[in-house]
C-alpha positions in Angstrom: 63.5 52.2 108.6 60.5 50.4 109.2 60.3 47.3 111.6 56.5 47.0 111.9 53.4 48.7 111.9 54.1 51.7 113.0 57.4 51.3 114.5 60.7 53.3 113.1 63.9 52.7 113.6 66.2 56.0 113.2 69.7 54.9 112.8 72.4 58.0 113.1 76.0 57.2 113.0 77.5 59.5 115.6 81.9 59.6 115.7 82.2 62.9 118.6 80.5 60.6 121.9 82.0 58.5 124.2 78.6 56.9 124.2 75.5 55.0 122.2 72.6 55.9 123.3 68.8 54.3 122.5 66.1 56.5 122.7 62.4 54.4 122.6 59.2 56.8 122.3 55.1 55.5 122.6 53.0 57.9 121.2 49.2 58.0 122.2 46.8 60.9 121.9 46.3 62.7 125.4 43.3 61.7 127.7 41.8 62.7 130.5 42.8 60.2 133.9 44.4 57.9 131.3 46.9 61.0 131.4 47.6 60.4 134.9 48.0 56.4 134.9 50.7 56.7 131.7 52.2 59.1 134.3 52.3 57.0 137.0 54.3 54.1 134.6 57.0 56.0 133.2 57.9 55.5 136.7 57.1 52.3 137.4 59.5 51.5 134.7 62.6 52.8 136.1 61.7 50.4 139.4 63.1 47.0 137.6 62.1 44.1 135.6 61.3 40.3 136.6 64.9 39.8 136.2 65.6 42.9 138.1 62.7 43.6 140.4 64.0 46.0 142.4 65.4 49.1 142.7 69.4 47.2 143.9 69.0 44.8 141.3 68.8 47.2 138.4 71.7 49.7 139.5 73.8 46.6 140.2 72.9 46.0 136.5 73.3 49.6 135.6 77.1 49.6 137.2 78.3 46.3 135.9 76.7 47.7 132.0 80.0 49.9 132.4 78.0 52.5 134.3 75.1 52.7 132.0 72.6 55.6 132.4 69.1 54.9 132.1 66.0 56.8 132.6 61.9 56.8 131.7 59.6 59.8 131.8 56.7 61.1 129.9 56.4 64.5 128.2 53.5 66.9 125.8 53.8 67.2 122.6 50.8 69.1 121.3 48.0 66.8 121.6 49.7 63.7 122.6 51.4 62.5 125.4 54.5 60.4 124.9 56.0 57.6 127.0 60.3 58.1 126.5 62.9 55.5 127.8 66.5 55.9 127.3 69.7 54.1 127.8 73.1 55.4 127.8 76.5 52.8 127.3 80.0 53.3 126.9 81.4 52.6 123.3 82.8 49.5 122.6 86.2 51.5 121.7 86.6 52.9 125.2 85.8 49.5 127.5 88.7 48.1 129.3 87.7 44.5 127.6 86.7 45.9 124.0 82.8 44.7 125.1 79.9 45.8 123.3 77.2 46.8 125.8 74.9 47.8 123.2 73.1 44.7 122.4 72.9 44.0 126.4 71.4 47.5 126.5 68.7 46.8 124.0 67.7 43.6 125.5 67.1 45.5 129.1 64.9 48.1 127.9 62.7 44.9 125.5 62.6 43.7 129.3 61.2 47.3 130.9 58.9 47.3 128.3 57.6 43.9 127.9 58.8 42.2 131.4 58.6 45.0 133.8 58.5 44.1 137.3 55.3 43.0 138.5 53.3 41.3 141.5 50.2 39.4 140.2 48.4 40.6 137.4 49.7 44.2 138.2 52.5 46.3 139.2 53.9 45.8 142.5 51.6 47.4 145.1 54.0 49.0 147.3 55.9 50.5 144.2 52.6 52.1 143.0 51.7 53.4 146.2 55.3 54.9 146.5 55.4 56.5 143.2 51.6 57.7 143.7 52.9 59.9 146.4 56.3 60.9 144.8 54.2 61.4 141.5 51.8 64.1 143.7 54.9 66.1 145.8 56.3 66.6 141.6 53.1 67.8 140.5 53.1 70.3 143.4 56.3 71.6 142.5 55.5 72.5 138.9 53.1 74.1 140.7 54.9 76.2 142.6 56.8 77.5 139.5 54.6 80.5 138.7 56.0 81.0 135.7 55.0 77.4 134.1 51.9 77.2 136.3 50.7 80.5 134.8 51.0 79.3 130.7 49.8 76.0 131.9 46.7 77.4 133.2 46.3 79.6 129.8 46.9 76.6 128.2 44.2 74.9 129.6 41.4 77.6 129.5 42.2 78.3 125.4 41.8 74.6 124.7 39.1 73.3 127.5 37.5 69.8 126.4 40.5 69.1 124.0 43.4 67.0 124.5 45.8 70.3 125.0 44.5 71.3 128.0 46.0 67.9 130.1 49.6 68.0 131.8 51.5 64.4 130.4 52.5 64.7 134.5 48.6 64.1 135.0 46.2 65.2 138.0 46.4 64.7 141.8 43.0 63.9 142.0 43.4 60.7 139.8 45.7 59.0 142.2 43.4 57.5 144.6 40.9 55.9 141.4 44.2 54.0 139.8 45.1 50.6 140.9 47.9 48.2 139.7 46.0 45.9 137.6 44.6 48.9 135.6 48.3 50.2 135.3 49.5 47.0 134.0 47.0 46.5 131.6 46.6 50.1 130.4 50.8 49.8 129.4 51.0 46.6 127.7 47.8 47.9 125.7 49.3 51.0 125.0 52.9 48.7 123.9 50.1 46.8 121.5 48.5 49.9 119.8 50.2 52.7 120.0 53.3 54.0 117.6 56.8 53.7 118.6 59.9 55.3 117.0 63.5 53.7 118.4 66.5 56.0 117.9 70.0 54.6 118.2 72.7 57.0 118.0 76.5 55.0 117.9 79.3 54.7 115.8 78.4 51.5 114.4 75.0 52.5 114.1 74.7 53.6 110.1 74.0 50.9 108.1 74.5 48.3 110.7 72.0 45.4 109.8 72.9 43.8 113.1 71.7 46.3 115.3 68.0 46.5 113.0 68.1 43.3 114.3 68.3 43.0 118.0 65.9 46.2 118.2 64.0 44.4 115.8 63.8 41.1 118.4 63.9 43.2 122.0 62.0 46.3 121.0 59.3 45.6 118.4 57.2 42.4 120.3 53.9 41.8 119.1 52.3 44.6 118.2 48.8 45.5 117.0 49.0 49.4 116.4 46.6 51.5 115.1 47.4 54.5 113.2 49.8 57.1 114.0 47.4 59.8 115.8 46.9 63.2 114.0 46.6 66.5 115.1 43.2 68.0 114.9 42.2 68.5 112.0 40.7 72.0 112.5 41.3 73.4 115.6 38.7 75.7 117.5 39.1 79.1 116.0 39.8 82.9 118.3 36.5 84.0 120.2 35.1 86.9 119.0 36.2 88.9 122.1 39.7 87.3 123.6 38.9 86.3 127.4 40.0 87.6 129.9 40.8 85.9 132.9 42.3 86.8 136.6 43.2 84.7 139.4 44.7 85.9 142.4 47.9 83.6 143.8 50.4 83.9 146.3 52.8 85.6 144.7 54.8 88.6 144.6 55.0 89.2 141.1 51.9 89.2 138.7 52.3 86.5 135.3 50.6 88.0 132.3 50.4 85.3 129.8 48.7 86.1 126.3 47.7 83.0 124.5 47.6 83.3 120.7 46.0 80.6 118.3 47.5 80.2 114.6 46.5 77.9 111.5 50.4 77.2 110.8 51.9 74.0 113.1 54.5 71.7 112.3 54.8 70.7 108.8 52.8 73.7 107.4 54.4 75.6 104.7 54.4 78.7 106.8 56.0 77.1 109.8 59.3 78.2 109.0 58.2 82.2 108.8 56.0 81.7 111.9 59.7 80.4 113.8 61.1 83.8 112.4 58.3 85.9 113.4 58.2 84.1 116.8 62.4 85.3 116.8 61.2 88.5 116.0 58.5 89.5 118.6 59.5 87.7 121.4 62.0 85.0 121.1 64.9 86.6 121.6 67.2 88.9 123.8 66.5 91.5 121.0 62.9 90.6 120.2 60.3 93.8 119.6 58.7 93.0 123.2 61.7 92.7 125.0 62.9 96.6 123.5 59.6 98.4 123.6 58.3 96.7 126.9 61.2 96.0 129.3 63.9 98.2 127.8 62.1 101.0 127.0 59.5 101.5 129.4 60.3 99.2 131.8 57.0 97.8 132.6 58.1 93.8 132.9 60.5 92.0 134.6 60.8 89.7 131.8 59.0 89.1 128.9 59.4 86.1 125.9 57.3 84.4 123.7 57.3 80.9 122.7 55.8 78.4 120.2 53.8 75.5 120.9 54.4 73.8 117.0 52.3 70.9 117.1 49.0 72.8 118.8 49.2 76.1 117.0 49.3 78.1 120.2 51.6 81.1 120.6 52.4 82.0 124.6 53.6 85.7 125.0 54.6 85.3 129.2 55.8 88.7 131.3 56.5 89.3 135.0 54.5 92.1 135.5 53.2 94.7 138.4 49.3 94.3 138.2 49.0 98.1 137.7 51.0 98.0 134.2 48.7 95.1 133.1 46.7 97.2 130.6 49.5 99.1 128.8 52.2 95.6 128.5 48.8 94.0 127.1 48.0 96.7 124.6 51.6 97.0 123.4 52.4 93.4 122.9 49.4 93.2 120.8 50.7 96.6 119.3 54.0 95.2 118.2 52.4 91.9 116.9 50.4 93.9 114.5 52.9 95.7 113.6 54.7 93.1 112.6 51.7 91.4 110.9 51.0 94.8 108.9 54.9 96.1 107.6 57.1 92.4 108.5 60.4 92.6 110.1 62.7 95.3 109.2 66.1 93.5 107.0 68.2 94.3 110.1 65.7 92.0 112.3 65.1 89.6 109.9 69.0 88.2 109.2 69.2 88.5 113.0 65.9 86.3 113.5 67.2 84.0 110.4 70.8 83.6 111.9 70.1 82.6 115.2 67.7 80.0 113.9 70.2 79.0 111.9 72.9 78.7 114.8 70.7 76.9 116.5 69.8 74.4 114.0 73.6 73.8 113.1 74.5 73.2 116.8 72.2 70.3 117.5 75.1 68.1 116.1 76.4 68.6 119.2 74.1 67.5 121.0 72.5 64.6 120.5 69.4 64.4 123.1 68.1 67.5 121.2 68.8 66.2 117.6 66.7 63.5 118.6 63.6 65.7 119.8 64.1 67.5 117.0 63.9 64.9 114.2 61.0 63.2 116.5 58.9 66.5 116.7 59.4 66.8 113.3 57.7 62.8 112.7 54.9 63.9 114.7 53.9 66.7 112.7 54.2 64.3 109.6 56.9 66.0 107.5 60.6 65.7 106.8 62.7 65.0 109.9 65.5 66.3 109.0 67.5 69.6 109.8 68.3 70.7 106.6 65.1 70.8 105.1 64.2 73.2 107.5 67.6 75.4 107.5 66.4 75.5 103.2 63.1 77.2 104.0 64.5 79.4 106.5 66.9 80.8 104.0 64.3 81.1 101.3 61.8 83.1 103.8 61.2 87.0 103.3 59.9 89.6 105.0 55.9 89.5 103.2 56.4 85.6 104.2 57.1 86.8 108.4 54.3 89.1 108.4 51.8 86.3 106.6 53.1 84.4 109.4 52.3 86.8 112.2 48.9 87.9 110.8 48.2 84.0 111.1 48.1 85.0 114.9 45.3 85.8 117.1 44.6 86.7 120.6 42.2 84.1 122.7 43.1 84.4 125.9 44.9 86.5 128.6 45.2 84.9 131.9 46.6 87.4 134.7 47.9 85.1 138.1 47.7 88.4 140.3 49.2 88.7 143.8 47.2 88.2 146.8 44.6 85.1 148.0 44.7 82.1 146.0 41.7 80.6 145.1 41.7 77.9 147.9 42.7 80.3 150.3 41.0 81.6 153.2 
C-alpha cells in the first residue's frame, strides 16, 4: 500500500503472537563518513524524544505501554545502508483493561523520528559524545570476531571505491569530525529523501483502514524522496588473476575467505538456482566443501559458504592451519567447478531444494525474519513474497544449478594468518 512517494505500508494479519509489532526502515545508498554519522543516530534514537528526553523518561514510557519493547539500529544490505526502528506492544486481547497500545506505539516512533530529543539545533552534546565512545568499543568488538572481521576485510578489498566495501556500523576514525548539528541535520534530510517501508504485523492489521491511517499521520511527515536507490547497474567484473592477499593477526587459527563475484542478485531469474547451488557447495551441514574438505581430509576446522543477494558476492570462509592453505583453496575451487561443469547429483539437489524449502515455510513462525525477508526482497525490486520464490525453487533443475554456479568467479582470497598484526610491533 502506498502512503507517499516512496513510502509502503506492508500490512500482515498475524493470529499466533501475543504481540503487534511495527517495523520502520530508511533506505539510503552507503557512503563513506556519512556511513558512520547514520551510525551514530540509530543510537541517538533510542536516547528519547522532546517529550521523553531521556533515557528514564522513555522506559517509564516503555513500562507503562504494557511493557513495550523498542529498539533502533542500522544494518547492510548490499549497497545500501538502512536505518530500522521497531516497536513491540501487547495485543489488545491480552491487556488487563482491553487497551489498544498500537496507535500510542505509532505515535512514539512519528516522535523518534521527527521529534527526537534534541539540544539546540542538534542532538544533545553529552548524548553524542556518549554514544561516540559506546559506538567505537562495538566497532572493536566486531573486530575482535575473526571470523566476521576476516569476510569483512574480503569484502572490502573485492569492492574498494564502491559502496560494498563500508560497514553500516561505520569507521572509528570518523568520530572525532562529526558534530551534533551535522547529525541532526544529516537525519531529518535523510527522513525527507530517502525511501521508507512501515511493516505492521497484528491481528487487526489486514485490511484495517484505521491503522493506514495513524501510520499515515505519525509515520509518513513531509517527505520529499527521491527515488528508491538501485543496485549497480554493472558491477566490476573478476580480475584476470584473482588476488591474493595475506595479513598476519593475532590469532591462533588462520581465516581463509574466498570471495566470488556473480551476475545473478536478488530478483534475477537465476537467483533461485544460485540459492541451491549455494546449498549445495557450501551452505549446509552436507554441502560438497564441508564432505571433501573437513570430513574427508580434515584440513578445516570449519568451512561454509554464504550469499551476499543484493551485491552478487559469494563468501566461501574456513578455519584453517596456514600450512593446508594451498590444497583447501584448490579444492574449494575444485568442487565449485565441478558443480558448474556436471550440476548437483538428484540425491543433493532434493536435499538442497528441501531445506530451502523448510526454511522458507518456517518464517511464519517468525515474524522478525518474515519481515527481512519480504524487505530484502523490495530492495532487490521483485515480488516480496515467499511463495513466489518456493515456485521457482520447485521448478529449478540440475542444468539450471550448474548455470548458476558457473555464474561464479574467484576475485579474491584473503588469508588473516597467525602471528603480528599489522599495527603491531
Amino acid at each position: 500500500m502506498e502512503l507517499g512517494e516512496e513510502v509502503r505500508l506492508h500490512l500482515r494479519r498475524t493470529e499466533g503472537f501475543a504481540t503487534a509489532r511495527v517495523d520502520v526502515f530508511l533506505c539510503r545508498p552507503l557512503r563513506r563518513r556519512r556511513h558512520t554519522a547514520v551510525a551514530l543516530i540509530s543510537r541517538l534514537l533510542e536516547r528519547g524524544t522532546r517529550q521523553l528526553p531521556d533515557l528514564l523518561h522513555l522506559n517509564r514510557f516503555l513500562d507503562e505501554l504494557y511493557g513495550a519493547s523498542f529498539a533502533a539500529s542500522t544494518g547492510q544490505l548490499g549497497p545500501w545502508q538502512v536505518l530500522h526502528l521497531y516497536i513491540d506492544v501487547i495485543e489488545p486481547r491480552y491487556t488487563p483493561d482491553g487497551g489498544n497500545p498500537l496507535p500510542a506505539a505509532l505515535a512514539f516512533l512519528g516522535d523518534v523520528l521527527y521529534q527526537p530529543a534534541r539540544q539546540g539545533d542538534g542532538f544533545p552534546p553529552a548524548s553524542v559524545a556518549q554514544e561516540k565512545a559506546a559506538l567505537a568499543q562495538f566497532i572493536a568488538a566486531y573486530h575482535s570476531d575473526r571470523t566476521a572481521w576476516a569476510v569483512r576485510r574480503c569484502t572490502e578489498e573485492m569492492c574498494r571505491g564502491r559502496p560494498c566495501a563500508l560497514a553500516a556500523y561505520g569507521d572509528r576514525r570518523d568520530l572525532p569530525l562529526i558534530g551534533p548539528r551535522e547529525l541532526l541535520e544529516l537525519h531529518f534530510d535523510g527522513l525527507a529523501r530517502h525511501p521508507m517501508d512501515i511493516y505492521i504485523s497484528s491481528g487487526a492489521a489486514s485490511g484495517n483502514d484505521g491503522i493506514a491511517g495513524l501510520a499515515q499521520h505519525h509515520l509518513v511527515g513531509r517527505r520529499h524522496p527521491g527515488s528508491r536507490p538501485a543496485a549497480d547497474a554493472a558491477p566490476p567484473l573478476c580480475p584476470a588473476v584473482p588476488r591474493a592477499i595475506v595479513e598476519c593477526q593475532d590469532v591462533q587459527q588462520g581465516r581463509l575467505v574466498l570471495g566470488f563475484r556473480t551476475p545473478v542478485r536478488l530478483g534475477h531469474a537465476d537467483f533461485a538456482p544460485l540459492v541451491l547451488a549455494n546449498m549445495v557447495l557450501g551452505g549446509d551441514a552436507n554441502s560438497r566443501l564441508y564432505r571433501a574438505i573437513r570430513e574427508e581430509r580434515g584440513l578445516a576446522y570449519h568451512v561454509d559458504s554464504t550469499l551476499e543477494p543484493l551485491a552478487g558476492l559469494l563468501h566461501v570462509e574456513a578455519g584453517i592451519e596456514p600450512g593446508n592453505l594451498g590444497e583447501v583453496r584448490g579444492r574449494a575451487v575444485g568442487e565449485l567447478q565441478g558443480l558448474a561443469a556436471r550440476g548437483p547429483r538428484a540425491a543433493e539437489l532434493a536435499r538442497a531444494r528441501r531445506l530451502a524449502l523448510t526454511r522458507l515455510a518456517s518464517l511464519t513462525d517468525d515474524r522478525e525474519g518474515l519481515t527481512r525477508f519480504s524487505y530484502h526482497r523490495v530492495l532487490g525490486q521483485c515480488d516480496p513474497t515467499r511463495r513466489t520464490l518456493m515456485a521457482q525453487l520447485e521448478s529449478t533443475a540440475s542444468v539450471d544449478v550448474a548455470r548458476a554456479a558457473a555464474s561464479l568467479c574467484l576475485d579474491t582470497a584473503f588469508f588473516m594468518a597467525p602471528g603480528a598484526s599489522a599495527g603491531g610491533s
